[in-house]
C-alpha positions as CSV (number, residue, x, y, z in Angstrom):
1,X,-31.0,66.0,-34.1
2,X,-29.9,62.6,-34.7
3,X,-29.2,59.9,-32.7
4,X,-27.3,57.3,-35.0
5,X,-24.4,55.3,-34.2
6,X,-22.2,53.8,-37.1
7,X,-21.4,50.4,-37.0
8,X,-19.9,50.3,-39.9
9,X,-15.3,49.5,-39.6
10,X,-15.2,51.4,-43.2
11,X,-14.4,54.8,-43.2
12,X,-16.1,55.8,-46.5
13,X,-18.1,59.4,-45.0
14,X,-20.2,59.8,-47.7
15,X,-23.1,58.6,-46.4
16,X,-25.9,60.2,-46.2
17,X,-29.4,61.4,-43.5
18,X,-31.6,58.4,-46.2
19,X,-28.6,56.0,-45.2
20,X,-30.5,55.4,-41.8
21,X,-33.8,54.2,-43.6
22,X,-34.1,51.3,-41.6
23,X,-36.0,49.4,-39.0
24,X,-33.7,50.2,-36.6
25,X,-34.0,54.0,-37.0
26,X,-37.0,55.6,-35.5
27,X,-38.0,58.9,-37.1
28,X,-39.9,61.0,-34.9
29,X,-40.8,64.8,-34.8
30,X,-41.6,65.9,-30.9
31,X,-45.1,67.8,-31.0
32,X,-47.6,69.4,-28.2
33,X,-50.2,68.2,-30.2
34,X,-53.4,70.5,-30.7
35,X,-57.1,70.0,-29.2
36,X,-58.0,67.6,-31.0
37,X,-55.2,65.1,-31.1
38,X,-52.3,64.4,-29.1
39,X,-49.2,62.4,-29.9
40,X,-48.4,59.3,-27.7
41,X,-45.0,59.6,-25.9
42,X,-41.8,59.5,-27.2
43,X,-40.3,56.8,-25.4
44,X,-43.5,54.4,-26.9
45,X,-43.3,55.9,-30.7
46,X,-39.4,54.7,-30.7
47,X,-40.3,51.3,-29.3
48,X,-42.9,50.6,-31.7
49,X,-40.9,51.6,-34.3
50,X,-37.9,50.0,-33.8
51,X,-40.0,46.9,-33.0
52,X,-38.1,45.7,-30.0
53,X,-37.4,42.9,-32.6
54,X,-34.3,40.8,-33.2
55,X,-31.4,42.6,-34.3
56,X,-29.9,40.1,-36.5
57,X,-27.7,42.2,-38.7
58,X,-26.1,43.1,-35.3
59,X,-26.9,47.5,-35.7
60,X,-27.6,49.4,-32.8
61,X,-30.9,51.3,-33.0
62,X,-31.0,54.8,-33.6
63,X,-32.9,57.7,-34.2
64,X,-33.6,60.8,-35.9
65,X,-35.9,63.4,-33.5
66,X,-36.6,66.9,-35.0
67,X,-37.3,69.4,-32.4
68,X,-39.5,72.2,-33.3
69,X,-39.6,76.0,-32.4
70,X,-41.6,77.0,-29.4
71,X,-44.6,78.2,-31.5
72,X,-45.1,74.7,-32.3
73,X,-44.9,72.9,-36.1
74,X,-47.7,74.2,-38.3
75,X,-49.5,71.7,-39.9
76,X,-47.9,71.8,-43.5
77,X,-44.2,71.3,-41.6
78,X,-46.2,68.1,-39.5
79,X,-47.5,67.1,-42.8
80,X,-44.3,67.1,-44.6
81,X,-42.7,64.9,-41.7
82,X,-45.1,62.4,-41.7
83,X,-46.0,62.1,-46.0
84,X,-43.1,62.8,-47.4
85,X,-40.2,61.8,-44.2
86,X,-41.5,58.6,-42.8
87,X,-41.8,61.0,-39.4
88,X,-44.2,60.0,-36.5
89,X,-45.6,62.7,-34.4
90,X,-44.6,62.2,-30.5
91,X,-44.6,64.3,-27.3
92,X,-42.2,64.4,-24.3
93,X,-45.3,65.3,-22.0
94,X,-48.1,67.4,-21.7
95,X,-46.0,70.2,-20.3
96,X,-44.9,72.9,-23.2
97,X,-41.0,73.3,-23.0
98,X,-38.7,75.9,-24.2
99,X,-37.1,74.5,-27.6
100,X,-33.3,74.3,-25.0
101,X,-35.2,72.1,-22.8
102,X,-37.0,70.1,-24.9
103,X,-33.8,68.9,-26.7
104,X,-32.1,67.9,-23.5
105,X,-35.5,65.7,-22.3
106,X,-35.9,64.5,-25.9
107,X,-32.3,63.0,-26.1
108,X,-32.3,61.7,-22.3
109,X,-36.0,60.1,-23.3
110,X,-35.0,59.0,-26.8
111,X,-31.7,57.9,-25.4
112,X,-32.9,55.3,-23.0
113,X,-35.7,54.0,-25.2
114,X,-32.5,53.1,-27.5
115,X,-30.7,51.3,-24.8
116,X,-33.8,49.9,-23.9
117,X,-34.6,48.2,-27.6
118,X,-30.5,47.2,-27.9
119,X,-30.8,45.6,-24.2
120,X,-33.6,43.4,-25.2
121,X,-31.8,42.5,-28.8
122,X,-28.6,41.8,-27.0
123,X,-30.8,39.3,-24.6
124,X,-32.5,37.6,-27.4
125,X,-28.8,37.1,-29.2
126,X,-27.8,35.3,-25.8
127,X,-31.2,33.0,-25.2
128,X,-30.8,32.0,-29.4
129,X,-27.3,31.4,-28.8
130,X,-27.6,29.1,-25.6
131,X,-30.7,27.0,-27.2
């Protein structure tokens, strides 16, 4: 699932999912994590990664959440995200959900950590453009 908005006027569609390699994408794969490790939440892995930084080329953040099946990722599929995607591991809480409710929570969670890093860009844009 992705959350990415196009801010582009062009309509040239032949763009593709390593368009969005960015700082203002966040690339996270939701996980229940295991015994021995477990993943920080969500909302926090999309913050860090976006940086809560400056947007000065004016792009909304995005995101790109893959939502495993209810067995869980097996380590090769977690390895692949993270070596070879750019991926971070995250969890939605320490509560296992069905895959249909886990997508819902993931997009409302991943959804407002968005806002949340485009509110404080837009407020940054205003204080720089009053000083």
């Amino acid at each position: 699932l992705g959350l990415v908005r196009n801010n582009n006027n062009n309509n040239n569609n032949s763009t593709s999912d390593t368009d969005t390699d960015d700082s203002s994408t966040a690339r996270i794969f939701l996980d229940c994590g295991d015994e021995d490790k477990t993943p920080p939440p969500a909302r926090n892995v999309v913050l860090e990664q976006i940086g809560m930084v400056n947007n000065s080329n004016n792009e909304f953040p995005s995101a790109i959440v893959a939502v495993g099946p209810e067995r869980g990722w097996t380590d090769g599929e977690a390895r692949i995200f993270v070596e070879e995607c750019g991926f971070r591991s995250a969890m939605l809480g320490s509560s296992i959900l069905r895959v249909d409710t886990a997508v819902v929570s993931g997009l409302g969670i991943v959804s407002a950590a968005l806002d949340e890093c485009q509110n404080e860009s837009d407020r940054e844009y205003k204080r720089k453009r009053h000083n």
